[in-house]
Backbone as JSON, one array per atom type, in Angstrom:
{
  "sequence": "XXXXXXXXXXXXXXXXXXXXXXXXXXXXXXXXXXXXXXXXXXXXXXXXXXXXXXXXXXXXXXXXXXXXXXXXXXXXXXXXXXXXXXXXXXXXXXXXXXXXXXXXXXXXXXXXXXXXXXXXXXXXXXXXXXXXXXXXXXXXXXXXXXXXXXXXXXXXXXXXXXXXXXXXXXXXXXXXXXXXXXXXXXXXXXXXXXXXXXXXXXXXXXXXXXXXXXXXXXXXXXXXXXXXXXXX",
  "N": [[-8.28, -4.19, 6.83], [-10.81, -1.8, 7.2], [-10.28, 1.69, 6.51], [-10.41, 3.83, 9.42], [-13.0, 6.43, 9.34], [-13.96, 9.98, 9.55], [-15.3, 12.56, 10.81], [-14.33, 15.03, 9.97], [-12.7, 16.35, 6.65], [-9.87, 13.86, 4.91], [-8.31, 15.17, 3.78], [-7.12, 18.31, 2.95], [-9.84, 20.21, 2.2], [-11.22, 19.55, -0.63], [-11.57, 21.48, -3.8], [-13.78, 22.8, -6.11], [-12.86, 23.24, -9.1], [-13.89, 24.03, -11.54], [-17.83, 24.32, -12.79], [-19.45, 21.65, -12.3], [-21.17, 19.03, -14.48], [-22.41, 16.44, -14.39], [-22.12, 13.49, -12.07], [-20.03, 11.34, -11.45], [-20.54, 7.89, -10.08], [-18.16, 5.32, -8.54], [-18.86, 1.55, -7.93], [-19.2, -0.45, -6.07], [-17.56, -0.34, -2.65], [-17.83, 2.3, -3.18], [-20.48, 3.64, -3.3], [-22.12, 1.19, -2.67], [-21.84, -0.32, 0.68], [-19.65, -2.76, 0.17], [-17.04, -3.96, -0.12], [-15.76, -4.56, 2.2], [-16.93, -6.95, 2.54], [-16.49, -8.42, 0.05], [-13.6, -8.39, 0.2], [-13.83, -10.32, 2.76], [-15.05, -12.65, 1.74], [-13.47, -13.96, -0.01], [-11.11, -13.96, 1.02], [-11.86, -16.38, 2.93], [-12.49, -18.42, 0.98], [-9.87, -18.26, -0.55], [-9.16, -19.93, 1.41], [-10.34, -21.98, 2.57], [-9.27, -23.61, 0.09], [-7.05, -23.89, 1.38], [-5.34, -21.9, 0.52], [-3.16, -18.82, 0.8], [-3.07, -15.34, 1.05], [-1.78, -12.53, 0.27], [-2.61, -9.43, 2.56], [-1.28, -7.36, 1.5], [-1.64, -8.46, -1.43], [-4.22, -8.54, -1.76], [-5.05, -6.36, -1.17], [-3.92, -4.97, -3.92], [-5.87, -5.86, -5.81], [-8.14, -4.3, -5.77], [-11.0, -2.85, -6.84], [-10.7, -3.67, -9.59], [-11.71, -5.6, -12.13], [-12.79, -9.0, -11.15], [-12.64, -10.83, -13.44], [-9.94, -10.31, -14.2], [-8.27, -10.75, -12.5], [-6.82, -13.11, -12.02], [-4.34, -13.09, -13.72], [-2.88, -11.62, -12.36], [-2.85, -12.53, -9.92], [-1.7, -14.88, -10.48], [0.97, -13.88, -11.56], [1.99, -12.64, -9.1], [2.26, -15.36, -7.78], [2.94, -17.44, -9.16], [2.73, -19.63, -11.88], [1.16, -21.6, -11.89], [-1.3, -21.39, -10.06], [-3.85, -21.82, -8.26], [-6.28, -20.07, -9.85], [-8.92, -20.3, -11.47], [-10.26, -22.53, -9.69], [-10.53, -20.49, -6.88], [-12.11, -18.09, -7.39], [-14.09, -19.67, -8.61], [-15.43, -20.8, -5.47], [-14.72, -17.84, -4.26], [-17.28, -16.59, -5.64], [-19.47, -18.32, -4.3], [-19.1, -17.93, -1.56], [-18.82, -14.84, -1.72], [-21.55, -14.17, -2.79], [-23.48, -15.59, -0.83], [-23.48, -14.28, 1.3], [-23.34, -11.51, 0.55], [-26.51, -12.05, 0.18], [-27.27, -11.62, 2.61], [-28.07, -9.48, 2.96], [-27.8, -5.66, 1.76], [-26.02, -3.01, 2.09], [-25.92, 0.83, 2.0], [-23.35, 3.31, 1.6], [-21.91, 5.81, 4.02], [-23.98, 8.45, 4.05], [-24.8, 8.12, 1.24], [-28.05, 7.81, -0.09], [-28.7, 10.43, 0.68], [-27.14, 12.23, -0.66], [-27.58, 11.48, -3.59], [-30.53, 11.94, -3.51], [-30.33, 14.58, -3.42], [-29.11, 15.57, -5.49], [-30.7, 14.58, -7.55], [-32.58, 16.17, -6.98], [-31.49, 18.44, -7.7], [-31.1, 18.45, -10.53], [-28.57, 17.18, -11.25], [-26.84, 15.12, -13.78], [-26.11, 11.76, -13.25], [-23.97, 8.83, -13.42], [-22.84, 5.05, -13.46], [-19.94, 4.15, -13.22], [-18.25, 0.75, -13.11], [-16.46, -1.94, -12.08], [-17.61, -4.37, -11.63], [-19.63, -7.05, -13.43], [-22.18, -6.22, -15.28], [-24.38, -7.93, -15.1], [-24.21, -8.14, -12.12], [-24.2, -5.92, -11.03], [-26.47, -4.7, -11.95], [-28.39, -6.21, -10.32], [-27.39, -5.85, -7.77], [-28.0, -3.19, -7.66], [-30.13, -3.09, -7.83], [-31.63, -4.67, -5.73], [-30.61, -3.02, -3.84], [-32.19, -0.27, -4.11], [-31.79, 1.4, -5.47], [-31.35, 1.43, -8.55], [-33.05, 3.19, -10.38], [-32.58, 5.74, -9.74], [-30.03, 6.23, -11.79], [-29.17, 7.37, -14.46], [-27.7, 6.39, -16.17], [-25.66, 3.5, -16.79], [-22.64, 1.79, -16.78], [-20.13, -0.92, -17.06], [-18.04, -3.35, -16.54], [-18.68, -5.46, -18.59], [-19.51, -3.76, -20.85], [-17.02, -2.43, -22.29], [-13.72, -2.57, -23.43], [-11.79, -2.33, -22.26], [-10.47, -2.41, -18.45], [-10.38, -0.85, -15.44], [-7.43, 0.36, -14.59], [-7.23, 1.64, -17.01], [-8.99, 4.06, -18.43], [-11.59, 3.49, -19.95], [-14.06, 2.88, -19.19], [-15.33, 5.45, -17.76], [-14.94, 6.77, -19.49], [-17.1, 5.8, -21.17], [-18.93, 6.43, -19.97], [-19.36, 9.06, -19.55], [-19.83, 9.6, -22.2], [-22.31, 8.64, -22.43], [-23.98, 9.76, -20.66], [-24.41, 12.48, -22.29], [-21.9, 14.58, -21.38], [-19.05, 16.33, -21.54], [-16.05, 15.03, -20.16], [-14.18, 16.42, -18.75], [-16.03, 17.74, -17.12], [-16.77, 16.58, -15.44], [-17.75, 15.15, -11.88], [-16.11, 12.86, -10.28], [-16.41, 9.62, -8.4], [-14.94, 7.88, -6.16], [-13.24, 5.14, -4.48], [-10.94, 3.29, -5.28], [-7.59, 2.81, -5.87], [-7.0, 1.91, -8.17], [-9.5, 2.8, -9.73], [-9.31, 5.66, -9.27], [-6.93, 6.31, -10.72], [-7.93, 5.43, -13.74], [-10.08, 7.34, -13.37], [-8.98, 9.89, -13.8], [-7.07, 9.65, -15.9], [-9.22, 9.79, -17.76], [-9.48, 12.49, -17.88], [-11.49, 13.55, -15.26], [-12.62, 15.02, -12.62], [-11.33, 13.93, -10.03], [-12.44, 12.25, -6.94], [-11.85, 10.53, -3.92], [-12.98, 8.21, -2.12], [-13.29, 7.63, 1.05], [-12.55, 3.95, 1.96], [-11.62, 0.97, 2.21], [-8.9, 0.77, 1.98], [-5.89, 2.83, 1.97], [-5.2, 6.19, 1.35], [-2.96, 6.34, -1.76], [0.11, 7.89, -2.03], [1.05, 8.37, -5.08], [-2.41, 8.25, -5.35], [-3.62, 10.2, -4.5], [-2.21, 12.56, -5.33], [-3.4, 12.45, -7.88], [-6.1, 13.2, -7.29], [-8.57, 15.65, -6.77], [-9.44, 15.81, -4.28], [-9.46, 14.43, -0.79], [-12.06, 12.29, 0.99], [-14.08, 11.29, 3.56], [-16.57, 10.47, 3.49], [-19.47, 10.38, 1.41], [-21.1, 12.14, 2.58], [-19.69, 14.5, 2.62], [-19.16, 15.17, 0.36], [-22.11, 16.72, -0.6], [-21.07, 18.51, 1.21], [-19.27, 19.67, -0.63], [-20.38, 20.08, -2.99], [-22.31, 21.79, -2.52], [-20.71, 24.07, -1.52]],
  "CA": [[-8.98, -3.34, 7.79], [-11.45, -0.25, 6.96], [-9.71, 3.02, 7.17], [-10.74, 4.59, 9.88], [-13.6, 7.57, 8.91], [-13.88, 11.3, 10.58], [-16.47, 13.6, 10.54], [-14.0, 16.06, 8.79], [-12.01, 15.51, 5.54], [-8.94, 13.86, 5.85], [-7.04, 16.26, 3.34], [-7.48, 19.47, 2.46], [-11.33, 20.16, 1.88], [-11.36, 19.32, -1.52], [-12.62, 22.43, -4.24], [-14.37, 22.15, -7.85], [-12.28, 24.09, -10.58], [-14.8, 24.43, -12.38], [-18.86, 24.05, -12.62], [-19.63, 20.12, -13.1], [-22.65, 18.85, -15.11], [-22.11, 15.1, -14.15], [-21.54, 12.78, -11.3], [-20.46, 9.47, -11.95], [-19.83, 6.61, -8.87], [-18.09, 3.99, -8.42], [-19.76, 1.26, -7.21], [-18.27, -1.16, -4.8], [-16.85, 0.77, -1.68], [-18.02, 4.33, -2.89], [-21.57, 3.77, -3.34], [-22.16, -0.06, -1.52], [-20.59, -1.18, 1.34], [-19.55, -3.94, -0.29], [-15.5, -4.26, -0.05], [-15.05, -5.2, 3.01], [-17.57, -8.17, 2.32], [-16.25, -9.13, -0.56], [-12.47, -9.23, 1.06], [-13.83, -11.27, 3.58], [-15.67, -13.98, 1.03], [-11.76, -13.86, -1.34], [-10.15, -14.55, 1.99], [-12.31, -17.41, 3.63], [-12.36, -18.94, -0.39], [-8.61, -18.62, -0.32], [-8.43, -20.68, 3.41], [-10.9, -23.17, 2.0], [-8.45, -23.87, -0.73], [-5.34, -24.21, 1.95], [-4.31, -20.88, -0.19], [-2.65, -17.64, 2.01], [-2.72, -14.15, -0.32], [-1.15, -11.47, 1.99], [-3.03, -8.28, 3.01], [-0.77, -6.31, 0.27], [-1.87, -8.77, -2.31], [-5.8, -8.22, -2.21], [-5.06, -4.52, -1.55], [-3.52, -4.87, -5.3], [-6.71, -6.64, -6.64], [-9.21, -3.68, -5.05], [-11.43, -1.94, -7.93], [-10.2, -4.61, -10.66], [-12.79, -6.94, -12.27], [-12.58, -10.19, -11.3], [-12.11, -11.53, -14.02], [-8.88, -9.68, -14.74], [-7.54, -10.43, -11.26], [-6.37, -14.47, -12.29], [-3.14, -13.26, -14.23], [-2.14, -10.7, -11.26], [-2.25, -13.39, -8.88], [-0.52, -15.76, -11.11], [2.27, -13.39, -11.71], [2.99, -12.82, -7.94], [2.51, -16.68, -6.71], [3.18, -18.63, -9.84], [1.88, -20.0, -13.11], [-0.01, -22.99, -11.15], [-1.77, -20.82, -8.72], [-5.71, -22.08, -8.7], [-7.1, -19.18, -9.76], [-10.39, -20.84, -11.59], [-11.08, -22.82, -8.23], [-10.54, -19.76, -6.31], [-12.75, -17.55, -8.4], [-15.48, -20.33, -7.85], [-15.31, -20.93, -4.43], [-15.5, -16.17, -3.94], [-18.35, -16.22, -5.85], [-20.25, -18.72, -3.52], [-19.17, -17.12, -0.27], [-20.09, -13.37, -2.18], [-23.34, -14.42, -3.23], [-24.06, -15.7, 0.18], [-22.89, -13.07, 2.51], [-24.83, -10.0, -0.1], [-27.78, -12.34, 0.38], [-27.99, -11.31, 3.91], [-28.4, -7.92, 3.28], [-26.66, -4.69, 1.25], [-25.81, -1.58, 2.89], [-24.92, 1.28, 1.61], [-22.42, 3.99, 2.32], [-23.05, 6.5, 4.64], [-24.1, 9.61, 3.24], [-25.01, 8.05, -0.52], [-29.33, 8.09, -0.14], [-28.86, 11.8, 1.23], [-26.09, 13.15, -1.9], [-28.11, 11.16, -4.46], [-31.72, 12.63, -3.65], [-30.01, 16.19, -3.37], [-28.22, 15.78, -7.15], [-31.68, 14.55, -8.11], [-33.6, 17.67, -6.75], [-30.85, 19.73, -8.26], [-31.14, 18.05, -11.8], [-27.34, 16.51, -11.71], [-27.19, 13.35, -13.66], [-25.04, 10.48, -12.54], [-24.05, 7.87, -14.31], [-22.16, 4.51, -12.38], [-18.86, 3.01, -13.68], [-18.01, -0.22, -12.07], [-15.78, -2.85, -11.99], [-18.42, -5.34, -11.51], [-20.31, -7.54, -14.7], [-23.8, -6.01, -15.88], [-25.5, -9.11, -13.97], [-24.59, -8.25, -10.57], [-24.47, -4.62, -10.41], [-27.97, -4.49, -12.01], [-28.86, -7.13, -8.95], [-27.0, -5.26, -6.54], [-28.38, -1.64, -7.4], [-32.02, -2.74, -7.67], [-31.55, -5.04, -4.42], [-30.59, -1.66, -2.77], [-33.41, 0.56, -4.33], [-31.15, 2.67, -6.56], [-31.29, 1.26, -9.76], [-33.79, 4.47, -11.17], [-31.27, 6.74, -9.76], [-28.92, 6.31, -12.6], [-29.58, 7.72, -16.0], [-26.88, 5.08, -17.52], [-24.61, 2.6, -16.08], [-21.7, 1.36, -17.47], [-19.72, -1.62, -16.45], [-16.88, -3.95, -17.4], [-19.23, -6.1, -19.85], [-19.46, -2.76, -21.92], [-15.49, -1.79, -21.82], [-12.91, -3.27, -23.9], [-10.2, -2.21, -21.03], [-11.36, -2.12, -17.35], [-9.71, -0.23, -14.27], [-7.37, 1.45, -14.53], [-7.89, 2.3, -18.29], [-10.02, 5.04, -18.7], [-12.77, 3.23, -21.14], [-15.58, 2.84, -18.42], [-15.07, 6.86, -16.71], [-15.46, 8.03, -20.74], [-18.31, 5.61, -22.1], [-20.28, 7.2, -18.96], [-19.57, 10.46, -19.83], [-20.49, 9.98, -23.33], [-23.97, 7.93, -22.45], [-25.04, 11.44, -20.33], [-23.6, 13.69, -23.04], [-21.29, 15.62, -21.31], [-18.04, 16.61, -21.33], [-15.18, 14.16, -19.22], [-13.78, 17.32, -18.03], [-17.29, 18.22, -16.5], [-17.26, 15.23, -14.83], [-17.2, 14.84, -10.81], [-15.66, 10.98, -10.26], [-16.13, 9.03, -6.83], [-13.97, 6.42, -6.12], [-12.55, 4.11, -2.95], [-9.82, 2.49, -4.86], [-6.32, 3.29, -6.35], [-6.97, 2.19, -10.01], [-10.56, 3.64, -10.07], [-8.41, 6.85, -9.32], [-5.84, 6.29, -11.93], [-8.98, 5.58, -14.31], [-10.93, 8.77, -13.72], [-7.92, 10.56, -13.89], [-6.79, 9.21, -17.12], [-10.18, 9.89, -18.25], [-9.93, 14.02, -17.73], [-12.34, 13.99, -14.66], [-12.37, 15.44, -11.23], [-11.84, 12.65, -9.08], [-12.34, 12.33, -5.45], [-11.26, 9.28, -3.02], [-14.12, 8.57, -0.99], [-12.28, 6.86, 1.75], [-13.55, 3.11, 2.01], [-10.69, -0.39, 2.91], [-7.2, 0.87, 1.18], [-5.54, 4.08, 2.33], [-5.06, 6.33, -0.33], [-1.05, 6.28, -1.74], [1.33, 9.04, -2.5], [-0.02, 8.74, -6.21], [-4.0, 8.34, -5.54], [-3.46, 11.74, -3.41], [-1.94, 13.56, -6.69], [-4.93, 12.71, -8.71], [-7.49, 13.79, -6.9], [-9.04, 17.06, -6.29], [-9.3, 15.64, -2.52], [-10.0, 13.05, -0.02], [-13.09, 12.23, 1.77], [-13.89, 10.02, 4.61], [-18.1, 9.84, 3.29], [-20.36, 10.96, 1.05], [-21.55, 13.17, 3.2], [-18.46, 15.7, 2.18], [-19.99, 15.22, -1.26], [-22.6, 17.22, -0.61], [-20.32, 19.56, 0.69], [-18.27, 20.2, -1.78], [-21.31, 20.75, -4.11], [-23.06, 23.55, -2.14], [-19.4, 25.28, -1.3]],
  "C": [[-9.63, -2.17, 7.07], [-10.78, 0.73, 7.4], [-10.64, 3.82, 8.14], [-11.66, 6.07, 9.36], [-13.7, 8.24, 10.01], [-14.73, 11.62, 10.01], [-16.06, 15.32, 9.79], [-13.12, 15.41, 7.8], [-10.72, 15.3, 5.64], [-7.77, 14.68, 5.09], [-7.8, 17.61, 3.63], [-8.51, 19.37, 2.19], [-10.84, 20.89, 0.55], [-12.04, 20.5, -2.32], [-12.78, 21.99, -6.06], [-13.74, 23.24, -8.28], [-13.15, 24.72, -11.39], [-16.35, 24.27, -12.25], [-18.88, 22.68, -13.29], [-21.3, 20.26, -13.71], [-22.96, 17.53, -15.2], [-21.65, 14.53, -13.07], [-21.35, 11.47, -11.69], [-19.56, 8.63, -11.25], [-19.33, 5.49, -9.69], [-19.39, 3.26, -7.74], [-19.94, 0.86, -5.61], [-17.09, -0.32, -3.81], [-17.42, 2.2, -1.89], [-19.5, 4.09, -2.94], [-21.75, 2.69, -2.36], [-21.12, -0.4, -0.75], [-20.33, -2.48, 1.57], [-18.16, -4.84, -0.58], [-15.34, -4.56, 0.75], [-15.82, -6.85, 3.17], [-16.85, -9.01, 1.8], [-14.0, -9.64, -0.1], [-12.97, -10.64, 1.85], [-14.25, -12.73, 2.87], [-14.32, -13.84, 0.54], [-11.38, -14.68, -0.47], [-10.52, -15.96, 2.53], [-11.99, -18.29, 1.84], [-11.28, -19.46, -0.61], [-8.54, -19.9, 0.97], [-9.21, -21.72, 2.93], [-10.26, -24.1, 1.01], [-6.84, -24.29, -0.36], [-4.51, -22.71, 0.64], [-4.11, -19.46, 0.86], [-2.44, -16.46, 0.8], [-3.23, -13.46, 1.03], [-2.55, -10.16, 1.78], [-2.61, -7.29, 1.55], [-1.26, -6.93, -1.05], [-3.15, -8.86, -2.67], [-5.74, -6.96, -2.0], [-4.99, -4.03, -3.57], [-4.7, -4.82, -6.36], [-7.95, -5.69, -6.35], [-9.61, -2.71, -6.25], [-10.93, -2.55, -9.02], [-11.09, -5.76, -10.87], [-11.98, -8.4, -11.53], [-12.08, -11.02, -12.2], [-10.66, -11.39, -15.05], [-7.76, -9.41, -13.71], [-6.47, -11.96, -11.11], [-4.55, -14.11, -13.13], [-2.09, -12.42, -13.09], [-1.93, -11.5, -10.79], [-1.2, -14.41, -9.5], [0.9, -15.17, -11.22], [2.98, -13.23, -10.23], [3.1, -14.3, -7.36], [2.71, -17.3, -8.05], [2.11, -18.88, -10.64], [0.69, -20.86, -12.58], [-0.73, -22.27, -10.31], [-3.48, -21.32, -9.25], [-6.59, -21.03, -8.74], [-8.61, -19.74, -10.33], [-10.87, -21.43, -10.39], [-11.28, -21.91, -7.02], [-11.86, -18.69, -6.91], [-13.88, -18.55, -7.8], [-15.99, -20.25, -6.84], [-15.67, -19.28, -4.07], [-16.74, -16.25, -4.4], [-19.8, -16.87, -4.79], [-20.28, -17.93, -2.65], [-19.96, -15.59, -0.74], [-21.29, -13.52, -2.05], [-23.96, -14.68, -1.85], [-24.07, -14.48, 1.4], [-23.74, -11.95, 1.55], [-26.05, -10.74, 0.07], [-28.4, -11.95, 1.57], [-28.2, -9.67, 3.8], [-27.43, -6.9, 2.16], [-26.33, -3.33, 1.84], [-25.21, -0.43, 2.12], [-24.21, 2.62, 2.27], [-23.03, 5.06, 2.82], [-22.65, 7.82, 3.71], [-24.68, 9.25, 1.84], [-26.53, 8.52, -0.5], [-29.17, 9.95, -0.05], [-28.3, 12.56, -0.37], [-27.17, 12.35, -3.04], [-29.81, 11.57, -4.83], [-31.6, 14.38, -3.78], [-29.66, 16.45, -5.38], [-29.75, 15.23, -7.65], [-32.31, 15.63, -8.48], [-32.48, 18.18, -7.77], [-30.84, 19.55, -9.83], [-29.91, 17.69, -12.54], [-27.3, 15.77, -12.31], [-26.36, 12.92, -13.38], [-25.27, 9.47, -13.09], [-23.17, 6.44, -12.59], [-21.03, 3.68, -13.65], [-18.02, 2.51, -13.13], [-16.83, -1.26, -12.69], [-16.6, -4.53, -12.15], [-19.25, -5.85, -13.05], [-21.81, -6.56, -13.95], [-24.79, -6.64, -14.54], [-25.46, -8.7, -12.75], [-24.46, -6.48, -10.13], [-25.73, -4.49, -10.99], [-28.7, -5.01, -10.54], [-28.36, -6.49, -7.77], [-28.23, -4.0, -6.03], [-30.0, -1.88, -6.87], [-32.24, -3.3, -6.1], [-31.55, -3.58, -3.32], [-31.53, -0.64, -3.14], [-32.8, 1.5, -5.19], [-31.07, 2.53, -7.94], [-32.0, 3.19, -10.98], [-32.91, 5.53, -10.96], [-30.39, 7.23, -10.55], [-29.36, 6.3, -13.89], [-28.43, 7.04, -17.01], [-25.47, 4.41, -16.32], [-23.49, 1.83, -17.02], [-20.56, 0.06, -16.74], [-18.75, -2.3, -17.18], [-17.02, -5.04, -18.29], [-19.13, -5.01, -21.01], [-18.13, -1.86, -22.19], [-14.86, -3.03, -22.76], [-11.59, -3.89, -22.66], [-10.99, -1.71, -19.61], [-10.22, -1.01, -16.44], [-8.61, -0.34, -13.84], [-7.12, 2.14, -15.64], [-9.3, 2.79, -18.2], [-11.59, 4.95, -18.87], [-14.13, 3.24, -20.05], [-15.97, 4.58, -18.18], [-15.56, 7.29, -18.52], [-16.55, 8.0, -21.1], [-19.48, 6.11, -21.04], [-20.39, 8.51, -18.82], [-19.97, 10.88, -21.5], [-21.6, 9.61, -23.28], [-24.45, 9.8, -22.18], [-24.64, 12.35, -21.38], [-22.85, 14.74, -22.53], [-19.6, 15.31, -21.14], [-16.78, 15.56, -20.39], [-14.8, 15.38, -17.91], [-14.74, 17.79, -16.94], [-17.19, 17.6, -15.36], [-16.82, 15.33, -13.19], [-17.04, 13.25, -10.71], [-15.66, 10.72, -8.99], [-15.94, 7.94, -7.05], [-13.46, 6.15, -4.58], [-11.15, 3.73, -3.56], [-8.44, 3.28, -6.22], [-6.51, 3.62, -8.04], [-8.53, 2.9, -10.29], [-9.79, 5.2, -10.34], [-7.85, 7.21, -10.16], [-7.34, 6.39, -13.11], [-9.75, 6.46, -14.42], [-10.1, 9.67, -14.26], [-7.26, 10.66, -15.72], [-7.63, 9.95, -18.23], [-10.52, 11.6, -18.4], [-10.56, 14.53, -16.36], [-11.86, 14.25, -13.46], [-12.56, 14.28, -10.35], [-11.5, 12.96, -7.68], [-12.32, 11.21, -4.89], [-12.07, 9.54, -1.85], [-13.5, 7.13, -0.04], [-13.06, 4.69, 2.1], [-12.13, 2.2, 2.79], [-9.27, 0.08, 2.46], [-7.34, 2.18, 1.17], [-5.29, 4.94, 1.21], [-3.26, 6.55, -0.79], [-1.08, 7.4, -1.95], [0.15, 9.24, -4.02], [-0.79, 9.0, -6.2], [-3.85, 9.95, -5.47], [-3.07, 12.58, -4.61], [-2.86, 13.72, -7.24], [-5.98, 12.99, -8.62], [-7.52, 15.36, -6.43], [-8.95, 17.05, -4.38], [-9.88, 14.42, -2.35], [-10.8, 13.07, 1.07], [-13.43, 11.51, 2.48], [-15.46, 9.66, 4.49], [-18.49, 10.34, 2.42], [-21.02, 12.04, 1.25], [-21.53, 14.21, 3.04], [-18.95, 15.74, 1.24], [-20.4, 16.22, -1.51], [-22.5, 18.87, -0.02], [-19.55, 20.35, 0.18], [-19.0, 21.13, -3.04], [-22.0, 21.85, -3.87], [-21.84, 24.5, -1.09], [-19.39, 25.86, -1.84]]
}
């Protein structure tokens, strides 16, 4: 299920420590609304396969490449679990279901032409291969937006190791510490975090835990809050 969003924040209104000189999104859930899609293609994929993976067990797999999500599942259901035919089978349904359209979150067009005007840069570090967040971003019109992108083709270690959240704070040249981080999911969280940066939990399909809630500066129910956080 989508967490429920409000028109105020659902912690504490979130404050910056310091002056940033960097934004840098996630992609999936904080920028596109593209998680509750891609649940739904996993799940039908799974049922096509006669396979059942609970509610708690794609919560687990949320902000984690794909292709680093085959030994998780194996470890909770078993060595035999069909993860390569599963894996096949998401990518069809994905591919078909983003063909009808991409949406993205509310508030992102609005916070991303404002950090333009203001001369923020923003980088994006994703979870997703090269191939389909290039195809995603430009599909949605944002590709120029982003003065460097970073993804889990260019990463040794993905989410919730650090390596994406740094090599996008070393492309823009600044600082980690500088850094404002938006994120939807647990290990993105852990990952910015890791990484030095101010992260914020922009509320998207998975509530945020006990932990997320430590590591962040605050929690936001849009984008929207973004923008005010930055002219607070």
């Amino acid at each position: 299920m989508r967490v429920q969003h409000t028109d105020q924040p659902i912690a504490s209104a979130p404050r910056l420590p310091l002056p940033i000189a960097a934004v840098i999104f996630d992609l999936d859930g904080t920028l596109l609304d593209t998680e509750a899609l891609y649940r739904d293609a996993f799940m039908q994929a799974a049922g096509s396969l006669g396979l059942t993976i609970s509610a708690a067990a794609y919560c687990s797999l949320v902000g984690i490449a794909t292709r680093e999500r085959g030994p998780l599942l194996r470890r909770r259901y078993g060595a035999g679990f069909p993860w390569e035919a599963l894996r096949d089978a998401y990518y069809v349904r994905r591919n078909a279901l983003v063909a009808e359209g991409l949406r993205l979150k509310r508030g992102a067009a609005e916070l991303l032409a404002e950090l333009e005007r203001g001369g923020l840069p923003t980088a994006i570090a994703t979870s997703a291969s090269r191939a389909t967040a290039e195809r995603h971003l430009r599909a949605a019109g944002l590709r120029h937006r982003f003065t460097a992108m970073v993804t889990r083709d260019d990463v040794a270690h993905g989410k919730p190791r650090p390596d994406a959240f740094l090599a996008a704070a070393a492309r823009l040249g600044v600082a980690p510490t500088q850094c404002l981080a938006l994120e939807d999911s647990a290990v993105g969280i852990e990952a910015a975090w890791a990484a030095g940066m101010l992260p914020v939990m922009v509320l998207d399909t998975v509530a945020p835990s006990r932990a997320s809630r430590a590591r962040c500066i605050g929690v936001v129910g849009d984008l929207a809050q973004i923008r005010d956080l930055l002219n607070g």
